[in-house]
N, CA, C and O of each residue as an XYZ file, in Angstrom:
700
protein
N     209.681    286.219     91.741
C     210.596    285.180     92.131
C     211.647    284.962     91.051
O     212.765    284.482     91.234
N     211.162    285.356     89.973
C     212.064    284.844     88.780
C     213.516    285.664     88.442
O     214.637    285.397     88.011
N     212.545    287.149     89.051
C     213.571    288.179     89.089
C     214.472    288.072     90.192
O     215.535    288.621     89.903
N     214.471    287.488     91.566
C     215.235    287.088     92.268
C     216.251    286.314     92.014
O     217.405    286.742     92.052
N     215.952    285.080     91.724
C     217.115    284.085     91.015
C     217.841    284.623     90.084
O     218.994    284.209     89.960
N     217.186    286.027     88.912
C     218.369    286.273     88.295
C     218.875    287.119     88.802
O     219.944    287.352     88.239
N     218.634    287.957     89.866
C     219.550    289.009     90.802
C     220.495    288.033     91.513
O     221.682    288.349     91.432
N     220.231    286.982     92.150
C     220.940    285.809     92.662
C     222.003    285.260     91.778
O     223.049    285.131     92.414
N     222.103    284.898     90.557
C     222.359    284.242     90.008
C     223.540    285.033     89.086
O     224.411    284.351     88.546
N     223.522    286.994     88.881
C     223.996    286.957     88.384
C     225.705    287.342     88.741
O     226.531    287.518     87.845
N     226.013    287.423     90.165
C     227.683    286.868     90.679
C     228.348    285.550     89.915
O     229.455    285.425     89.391
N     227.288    284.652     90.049
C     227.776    283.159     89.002
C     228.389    283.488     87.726
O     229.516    283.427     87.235
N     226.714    284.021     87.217
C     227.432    284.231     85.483
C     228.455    285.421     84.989
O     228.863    285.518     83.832
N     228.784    286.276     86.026
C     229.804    286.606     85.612
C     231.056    286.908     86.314
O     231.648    287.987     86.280
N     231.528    285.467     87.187
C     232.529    284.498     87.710
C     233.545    285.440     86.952
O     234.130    286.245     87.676
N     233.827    285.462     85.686
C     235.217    285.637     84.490
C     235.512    287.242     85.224
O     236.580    287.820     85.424
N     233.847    287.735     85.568
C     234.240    289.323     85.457
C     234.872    289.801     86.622
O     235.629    290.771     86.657
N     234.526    289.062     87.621
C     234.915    289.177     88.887
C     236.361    289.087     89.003
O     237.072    289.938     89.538
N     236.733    288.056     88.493
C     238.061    287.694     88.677
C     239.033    288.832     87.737
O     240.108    289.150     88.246
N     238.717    289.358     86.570
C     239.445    290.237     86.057
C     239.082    291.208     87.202
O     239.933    290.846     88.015
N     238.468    292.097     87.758
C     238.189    293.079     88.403
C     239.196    292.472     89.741
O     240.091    293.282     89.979
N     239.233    291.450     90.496
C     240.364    291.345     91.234
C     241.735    291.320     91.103
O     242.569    291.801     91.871
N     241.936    290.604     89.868
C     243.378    290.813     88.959
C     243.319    292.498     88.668
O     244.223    293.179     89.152
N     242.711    292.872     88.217
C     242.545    294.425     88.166
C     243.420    295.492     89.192
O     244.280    296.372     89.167
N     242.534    294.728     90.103
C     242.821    295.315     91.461
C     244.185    295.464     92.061
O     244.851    296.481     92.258
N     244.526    293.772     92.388
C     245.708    293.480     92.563
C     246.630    294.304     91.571
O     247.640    294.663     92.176
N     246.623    294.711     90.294
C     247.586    295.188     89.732
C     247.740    297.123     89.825
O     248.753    297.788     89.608
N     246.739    297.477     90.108
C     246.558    298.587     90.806
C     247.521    298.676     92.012
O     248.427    299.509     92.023
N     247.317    297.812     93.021
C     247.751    297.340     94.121
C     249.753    297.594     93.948
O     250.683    298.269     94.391
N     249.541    296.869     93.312
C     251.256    296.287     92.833
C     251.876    297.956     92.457
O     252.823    298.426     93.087
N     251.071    298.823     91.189
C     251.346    299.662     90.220
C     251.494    300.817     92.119
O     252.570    301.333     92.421
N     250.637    300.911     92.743
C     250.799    301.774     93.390
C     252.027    301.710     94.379
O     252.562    302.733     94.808
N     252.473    300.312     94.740
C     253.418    299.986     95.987
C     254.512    300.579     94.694
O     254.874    301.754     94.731
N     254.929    299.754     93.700
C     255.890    300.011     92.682
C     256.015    301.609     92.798
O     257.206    301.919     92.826
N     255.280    302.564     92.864
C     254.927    304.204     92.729
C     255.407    304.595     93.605
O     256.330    305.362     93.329
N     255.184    304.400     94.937
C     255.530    304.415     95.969
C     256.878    304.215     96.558
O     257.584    304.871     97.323
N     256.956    303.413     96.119
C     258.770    302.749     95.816
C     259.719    303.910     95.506
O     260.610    304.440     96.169
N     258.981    304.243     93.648
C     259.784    304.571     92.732
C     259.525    306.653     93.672
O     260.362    307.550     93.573
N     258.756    306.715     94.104
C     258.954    307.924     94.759
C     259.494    307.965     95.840
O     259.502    309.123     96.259
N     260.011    307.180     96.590
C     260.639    307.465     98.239
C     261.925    307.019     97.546
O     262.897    307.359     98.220
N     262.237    306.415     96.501
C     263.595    305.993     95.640
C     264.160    307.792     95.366
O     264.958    308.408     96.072
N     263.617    308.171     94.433
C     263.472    309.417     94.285
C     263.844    310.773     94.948
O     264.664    311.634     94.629
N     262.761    310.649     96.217
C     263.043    312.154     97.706
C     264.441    311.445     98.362
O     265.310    311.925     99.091
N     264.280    310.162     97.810
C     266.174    309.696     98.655
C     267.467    310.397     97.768
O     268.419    311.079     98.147
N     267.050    309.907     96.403
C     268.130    310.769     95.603
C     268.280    311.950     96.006
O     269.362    312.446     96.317
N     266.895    312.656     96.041
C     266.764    314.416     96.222
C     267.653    314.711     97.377
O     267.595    315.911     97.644
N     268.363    314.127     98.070
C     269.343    314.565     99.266
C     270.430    314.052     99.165
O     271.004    313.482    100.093
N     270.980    314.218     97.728
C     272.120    313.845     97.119
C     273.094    315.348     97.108
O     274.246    315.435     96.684
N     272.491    316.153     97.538
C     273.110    317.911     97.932
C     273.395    317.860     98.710
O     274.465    318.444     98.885
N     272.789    317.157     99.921
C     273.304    317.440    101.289
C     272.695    317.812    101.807
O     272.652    317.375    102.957
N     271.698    318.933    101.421
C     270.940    319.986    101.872
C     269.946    318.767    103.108
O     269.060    318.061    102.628
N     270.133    318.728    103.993
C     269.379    317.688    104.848
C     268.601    318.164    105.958
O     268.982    318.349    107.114
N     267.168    318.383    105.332
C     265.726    318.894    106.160
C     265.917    318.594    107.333
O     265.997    319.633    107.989
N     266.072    317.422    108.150
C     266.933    316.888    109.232
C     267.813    317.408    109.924
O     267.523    317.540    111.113
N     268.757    317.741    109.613
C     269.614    318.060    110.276
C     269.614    319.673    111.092
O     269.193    320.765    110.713
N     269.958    319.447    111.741
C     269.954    320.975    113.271
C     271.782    321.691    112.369
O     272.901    321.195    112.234
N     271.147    323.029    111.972
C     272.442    323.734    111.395
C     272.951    323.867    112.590
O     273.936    323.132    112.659
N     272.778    324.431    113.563
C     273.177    324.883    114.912
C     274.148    324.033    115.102
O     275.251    324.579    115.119
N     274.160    322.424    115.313
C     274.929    321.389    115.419
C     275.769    321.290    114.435
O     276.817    320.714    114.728
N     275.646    321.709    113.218
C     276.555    321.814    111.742
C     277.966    322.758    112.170
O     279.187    322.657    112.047
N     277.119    323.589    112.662
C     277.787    324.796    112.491
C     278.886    324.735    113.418
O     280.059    324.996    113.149
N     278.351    324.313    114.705
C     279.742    323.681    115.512
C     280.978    322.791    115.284
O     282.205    322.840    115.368
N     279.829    321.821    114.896
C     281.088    320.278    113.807
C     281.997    321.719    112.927
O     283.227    321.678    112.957
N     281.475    322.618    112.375
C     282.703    323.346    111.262
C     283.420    324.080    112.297
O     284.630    324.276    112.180
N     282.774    324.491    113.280
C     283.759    325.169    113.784
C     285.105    324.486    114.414
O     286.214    325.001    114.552
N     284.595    322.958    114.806
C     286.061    322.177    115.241
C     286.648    322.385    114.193
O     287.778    322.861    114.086
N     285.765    321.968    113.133
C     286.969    321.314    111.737
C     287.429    322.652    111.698
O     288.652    322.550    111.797
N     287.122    323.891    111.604
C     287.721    324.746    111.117
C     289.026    325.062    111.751
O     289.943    325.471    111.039
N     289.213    324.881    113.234
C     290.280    325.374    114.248
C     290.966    324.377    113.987
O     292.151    324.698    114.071
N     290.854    323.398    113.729
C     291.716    322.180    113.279
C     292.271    322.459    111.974
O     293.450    322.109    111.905
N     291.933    322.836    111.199
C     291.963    322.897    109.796
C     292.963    324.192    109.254
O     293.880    324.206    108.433
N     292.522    324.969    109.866
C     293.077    326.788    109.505
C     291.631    327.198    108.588
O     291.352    328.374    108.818
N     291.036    326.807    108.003
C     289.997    327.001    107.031
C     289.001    327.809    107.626
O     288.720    327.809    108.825
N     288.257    328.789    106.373
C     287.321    328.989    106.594
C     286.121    328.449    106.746
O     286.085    327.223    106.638
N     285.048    329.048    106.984
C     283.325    328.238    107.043
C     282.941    329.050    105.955
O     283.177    330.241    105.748
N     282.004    327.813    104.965
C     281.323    328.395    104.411
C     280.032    327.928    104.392
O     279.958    326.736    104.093
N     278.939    328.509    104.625
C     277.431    328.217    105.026
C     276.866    328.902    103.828
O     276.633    330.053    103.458
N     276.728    327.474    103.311
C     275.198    327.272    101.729
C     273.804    327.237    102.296
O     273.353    326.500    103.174
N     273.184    328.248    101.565
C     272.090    327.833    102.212
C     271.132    327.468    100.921
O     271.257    328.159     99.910
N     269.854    326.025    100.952
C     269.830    325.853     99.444
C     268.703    325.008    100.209
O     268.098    325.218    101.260
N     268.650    323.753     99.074
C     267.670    322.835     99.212
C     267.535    322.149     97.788
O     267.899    322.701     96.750
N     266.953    320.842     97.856
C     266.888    320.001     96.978
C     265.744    320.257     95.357
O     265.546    319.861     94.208
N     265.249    321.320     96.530
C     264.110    322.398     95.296
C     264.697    323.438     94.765
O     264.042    324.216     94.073
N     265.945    323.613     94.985
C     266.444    325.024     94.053
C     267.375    324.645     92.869
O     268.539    324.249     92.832
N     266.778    324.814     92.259
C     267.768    324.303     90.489
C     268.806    324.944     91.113
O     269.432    324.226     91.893
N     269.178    326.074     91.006
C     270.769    326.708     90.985
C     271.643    325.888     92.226
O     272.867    325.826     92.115
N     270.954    325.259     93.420
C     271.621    324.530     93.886
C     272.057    323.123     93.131
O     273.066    322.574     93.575
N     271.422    322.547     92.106
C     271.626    321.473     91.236
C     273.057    322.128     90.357
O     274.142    321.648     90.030
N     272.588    323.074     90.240
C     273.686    324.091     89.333
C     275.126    324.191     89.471
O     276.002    324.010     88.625
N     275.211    324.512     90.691
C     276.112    324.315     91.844
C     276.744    323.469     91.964
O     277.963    323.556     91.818
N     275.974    322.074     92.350
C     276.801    321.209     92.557
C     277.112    320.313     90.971
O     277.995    319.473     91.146
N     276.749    320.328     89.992
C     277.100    319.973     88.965
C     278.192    320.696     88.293
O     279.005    320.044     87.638
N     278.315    322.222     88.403
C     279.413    322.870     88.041
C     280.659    322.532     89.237
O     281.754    322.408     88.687
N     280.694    322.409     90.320
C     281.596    322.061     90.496
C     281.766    320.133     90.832
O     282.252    319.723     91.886
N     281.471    319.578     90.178
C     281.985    318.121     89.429
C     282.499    318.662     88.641
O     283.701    318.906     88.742
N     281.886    318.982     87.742
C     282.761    319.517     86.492
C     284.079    320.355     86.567
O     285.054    320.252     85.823
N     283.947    321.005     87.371
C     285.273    321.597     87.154
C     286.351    321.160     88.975
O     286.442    321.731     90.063
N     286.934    319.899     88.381
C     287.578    319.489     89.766
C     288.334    320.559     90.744
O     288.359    320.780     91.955
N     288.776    320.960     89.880
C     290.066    322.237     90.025
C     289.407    323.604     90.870
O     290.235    324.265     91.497
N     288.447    323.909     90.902
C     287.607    324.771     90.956
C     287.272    323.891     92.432
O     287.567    324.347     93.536
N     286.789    322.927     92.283
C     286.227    321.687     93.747
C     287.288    321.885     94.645
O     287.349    322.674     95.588
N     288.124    321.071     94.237
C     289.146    320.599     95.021
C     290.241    321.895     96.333
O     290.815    321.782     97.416
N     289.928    323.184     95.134
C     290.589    324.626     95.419
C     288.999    325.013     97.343
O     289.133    325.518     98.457
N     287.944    324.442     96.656
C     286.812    325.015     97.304
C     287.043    324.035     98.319
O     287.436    324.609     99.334
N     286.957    322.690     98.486
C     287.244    321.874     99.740
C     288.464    322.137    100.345
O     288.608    321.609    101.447
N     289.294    322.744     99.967
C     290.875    323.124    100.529
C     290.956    324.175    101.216
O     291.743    324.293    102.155
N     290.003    325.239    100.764
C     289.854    326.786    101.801
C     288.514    326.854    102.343
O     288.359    327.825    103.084
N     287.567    326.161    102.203
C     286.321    326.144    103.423
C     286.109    324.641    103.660
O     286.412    323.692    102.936
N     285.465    324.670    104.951
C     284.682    323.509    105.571
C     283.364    324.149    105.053
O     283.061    325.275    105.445
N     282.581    323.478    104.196
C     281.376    323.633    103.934
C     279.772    323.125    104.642
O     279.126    322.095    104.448
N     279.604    323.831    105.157
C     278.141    323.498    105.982
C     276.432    323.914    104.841
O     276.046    325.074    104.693
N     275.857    322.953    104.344
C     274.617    322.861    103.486
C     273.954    322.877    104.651
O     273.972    321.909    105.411
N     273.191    324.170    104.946
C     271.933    324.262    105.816
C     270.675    324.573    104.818
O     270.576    325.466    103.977
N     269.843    323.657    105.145
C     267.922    323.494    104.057
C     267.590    324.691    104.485
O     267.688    325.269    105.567
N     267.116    325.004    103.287
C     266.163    326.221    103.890
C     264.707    325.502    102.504
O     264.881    324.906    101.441
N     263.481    325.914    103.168
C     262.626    325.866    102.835
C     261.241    325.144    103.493
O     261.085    325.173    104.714
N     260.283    324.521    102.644
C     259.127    324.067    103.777
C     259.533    322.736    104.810
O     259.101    322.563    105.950
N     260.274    322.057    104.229
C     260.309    320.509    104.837
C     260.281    321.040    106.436
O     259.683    320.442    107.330
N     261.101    322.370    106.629
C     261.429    321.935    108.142
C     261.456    323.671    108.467
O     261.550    324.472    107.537
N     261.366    324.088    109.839
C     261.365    325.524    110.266
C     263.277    325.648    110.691
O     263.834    325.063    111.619
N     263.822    326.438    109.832
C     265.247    326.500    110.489
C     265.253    327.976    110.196
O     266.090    328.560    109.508
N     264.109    328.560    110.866
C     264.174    330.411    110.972
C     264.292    330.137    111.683
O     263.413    329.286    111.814
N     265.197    330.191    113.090
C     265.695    330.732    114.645
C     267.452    330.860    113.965
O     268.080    331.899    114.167
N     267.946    329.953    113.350
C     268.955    329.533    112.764
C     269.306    331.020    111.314
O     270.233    331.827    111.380
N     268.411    330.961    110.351
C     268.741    332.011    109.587
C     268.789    333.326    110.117
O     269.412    334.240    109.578
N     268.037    333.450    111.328
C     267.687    334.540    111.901
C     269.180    335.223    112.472
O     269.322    336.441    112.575
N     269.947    334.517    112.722
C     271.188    334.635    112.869
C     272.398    335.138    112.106
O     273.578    335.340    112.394
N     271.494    335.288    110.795
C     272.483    335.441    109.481
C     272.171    336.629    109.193
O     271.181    337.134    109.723
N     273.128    337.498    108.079
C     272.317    338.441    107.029
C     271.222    337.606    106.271
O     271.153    336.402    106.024
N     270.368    338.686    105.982
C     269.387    337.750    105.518
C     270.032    337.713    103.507
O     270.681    338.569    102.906
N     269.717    336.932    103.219
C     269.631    336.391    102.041
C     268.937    336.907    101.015
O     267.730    337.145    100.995
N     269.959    337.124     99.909
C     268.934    337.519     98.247
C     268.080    336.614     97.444
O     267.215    336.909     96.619
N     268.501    335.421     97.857
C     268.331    334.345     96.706
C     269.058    333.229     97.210
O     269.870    333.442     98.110
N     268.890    332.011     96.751
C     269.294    330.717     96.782
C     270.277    330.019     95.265
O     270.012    330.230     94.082
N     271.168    329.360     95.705
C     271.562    329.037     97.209
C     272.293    330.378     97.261
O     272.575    331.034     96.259
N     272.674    330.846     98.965
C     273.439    331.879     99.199
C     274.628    331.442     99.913
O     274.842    330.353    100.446
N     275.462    332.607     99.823
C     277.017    331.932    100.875
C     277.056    333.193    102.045
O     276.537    334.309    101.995
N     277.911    332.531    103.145
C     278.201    333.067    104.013
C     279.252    332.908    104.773
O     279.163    332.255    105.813
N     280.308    333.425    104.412
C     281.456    332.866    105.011
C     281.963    333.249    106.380
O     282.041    334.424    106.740
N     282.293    332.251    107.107
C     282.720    332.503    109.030
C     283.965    332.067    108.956
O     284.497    331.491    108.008
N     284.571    332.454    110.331
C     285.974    332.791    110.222
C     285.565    331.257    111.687
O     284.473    330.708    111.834
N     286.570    331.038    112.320
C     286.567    329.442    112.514
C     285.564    329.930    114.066
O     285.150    328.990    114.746
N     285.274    331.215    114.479
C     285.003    331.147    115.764
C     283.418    331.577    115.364
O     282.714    332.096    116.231
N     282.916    331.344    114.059
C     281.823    331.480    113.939
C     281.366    332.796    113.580
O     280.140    332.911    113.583
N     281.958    333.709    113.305
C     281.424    334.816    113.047
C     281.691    335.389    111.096
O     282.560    335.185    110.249
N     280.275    336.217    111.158
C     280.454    336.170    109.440
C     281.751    337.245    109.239
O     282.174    338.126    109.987
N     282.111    336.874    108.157
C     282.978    337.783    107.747
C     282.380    338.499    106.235
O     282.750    339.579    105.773
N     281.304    337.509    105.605
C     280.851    337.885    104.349
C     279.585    337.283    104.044
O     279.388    336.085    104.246
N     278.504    338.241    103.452
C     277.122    337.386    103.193
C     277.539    337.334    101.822
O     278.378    338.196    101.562
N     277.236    336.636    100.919
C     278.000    336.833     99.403
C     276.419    335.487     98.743
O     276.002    334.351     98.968
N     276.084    336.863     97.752
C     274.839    336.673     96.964
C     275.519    336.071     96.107
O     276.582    336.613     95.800
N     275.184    334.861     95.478
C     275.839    333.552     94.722
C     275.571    334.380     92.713
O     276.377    334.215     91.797
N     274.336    335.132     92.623
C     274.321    336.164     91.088
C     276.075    336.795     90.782
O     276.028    337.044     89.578
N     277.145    337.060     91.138
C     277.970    337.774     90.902
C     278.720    336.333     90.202
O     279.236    336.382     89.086
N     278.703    335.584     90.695
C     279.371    333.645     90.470
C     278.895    333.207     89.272
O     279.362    332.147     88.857
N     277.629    334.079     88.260
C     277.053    332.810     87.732
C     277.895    333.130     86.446
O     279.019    333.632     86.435
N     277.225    332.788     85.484
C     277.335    332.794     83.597
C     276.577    332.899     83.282
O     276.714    332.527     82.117
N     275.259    333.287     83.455
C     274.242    333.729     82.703
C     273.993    332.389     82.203
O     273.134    332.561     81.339
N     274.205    331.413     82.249
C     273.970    329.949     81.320
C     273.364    329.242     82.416
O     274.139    328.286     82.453
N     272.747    329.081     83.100
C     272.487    327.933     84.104
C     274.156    327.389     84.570
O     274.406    326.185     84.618
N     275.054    328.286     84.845
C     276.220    327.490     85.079
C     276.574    328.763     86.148
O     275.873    329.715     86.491
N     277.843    328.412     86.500
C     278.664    329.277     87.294
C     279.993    329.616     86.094
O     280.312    328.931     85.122
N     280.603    330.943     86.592
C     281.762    331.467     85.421
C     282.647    330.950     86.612
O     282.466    331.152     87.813
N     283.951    330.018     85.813
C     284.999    329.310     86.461
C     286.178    330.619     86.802
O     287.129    330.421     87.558
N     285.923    332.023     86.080
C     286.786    333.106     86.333
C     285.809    333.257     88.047
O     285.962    332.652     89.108
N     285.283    333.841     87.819
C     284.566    334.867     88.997
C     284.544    333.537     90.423
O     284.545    334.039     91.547
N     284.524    331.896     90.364
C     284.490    331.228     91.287
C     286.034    331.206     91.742
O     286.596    330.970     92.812
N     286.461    331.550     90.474
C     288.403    331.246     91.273
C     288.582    332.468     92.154
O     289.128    332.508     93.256
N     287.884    333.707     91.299
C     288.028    335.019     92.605
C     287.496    334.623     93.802
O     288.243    334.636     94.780
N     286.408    334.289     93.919
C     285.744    334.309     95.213
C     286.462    332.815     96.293
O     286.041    332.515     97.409
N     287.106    332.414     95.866
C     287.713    331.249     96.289
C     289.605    331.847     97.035
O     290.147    331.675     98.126
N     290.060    332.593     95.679
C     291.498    333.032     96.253
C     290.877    334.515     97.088
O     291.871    335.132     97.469
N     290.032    335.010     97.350
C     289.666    335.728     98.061
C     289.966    335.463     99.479
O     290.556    336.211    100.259
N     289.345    333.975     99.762
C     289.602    333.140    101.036
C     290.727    332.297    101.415
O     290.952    331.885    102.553
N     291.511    332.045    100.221
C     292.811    331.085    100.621
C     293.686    332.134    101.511
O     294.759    331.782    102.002
């Protein structure tokens, strides 16, 4: 009996412990929503490329083709994703070099089609030359048809960068 009352008894005496173990909890609680947060904060940035798992290229590819007949411009179809450094590469070299940007938004309508796990867009690549590497280009003439598969290695600098000579070629290539 004696041993009962202190099996009974001992939730009472340690009241203090309980309550840290719920404060505990609760802050677990908090630390994980906060985590949670700070990661869907995060995969939101990660589609700061464009590259959008979402989106139907098929439907892309049309939107360029208005803009393009409207435009005189070529298409150019990136194909990349928010997991390929050299697509980070990419789009950081050209911030950096406006001139280089501004020349590239002036002679293509650019279409970012995802390639990778998030989403199946093989019926869509299947349509293309196939690809060396990421990101790759492919340039269409406004009625949709390629005129060039162009492996993005000939563009770079050997530096994690792109060479601003070899992007101005491949750019007055298309003006």
């Amino acid at each position: 009996m004696r041993r009962a009352a202190q099996l009974g008894s001992t939730p009472f005496r340690h009241r203090g412990s309980a309550a840290r173990a719920l404060r505990l909890f609760s802050a677990l609680a908090v630390l994980l929503t906060t985590t949670t947060q700070a990661l869907t904060g995060v995969a939101h940035a990660q589609t700061t490329l464009g590259y959008d798992p979402a989106a139907d290229p098929f439907t892309l590819i049309q939107e360029a083709r208005t803009a393009a007949n409207l435009s005189g411009k070529h298409i150019l179809v990136i194909a990349g994703g928010e997991w390929c450094i050299w697509c980070h590469y990419l789009n950081a070299f050209l911030e950096d070099h406006s001139d280089l940007n501004a020349a590239f938004k002036n002679t293509f309508v650019v279409v970012k089609a995802y390639i990778g796990d998030a989403t199946d867009n093989d019926a869509f690549f299947a349509t293309l030359p196939e690809a060396a590497g990421y990101p790759h280009f492919w340039v269409l003439n406004a009625a949709g048809e390629v005129l060039r598969s162009q492996n993005t290695l000939p563009l770079e600098d050997g530096d994690k960068s792109y060479s601003s000579a070899a992007f101005a070629t491949f750019i007055d290539e298309w003006n």
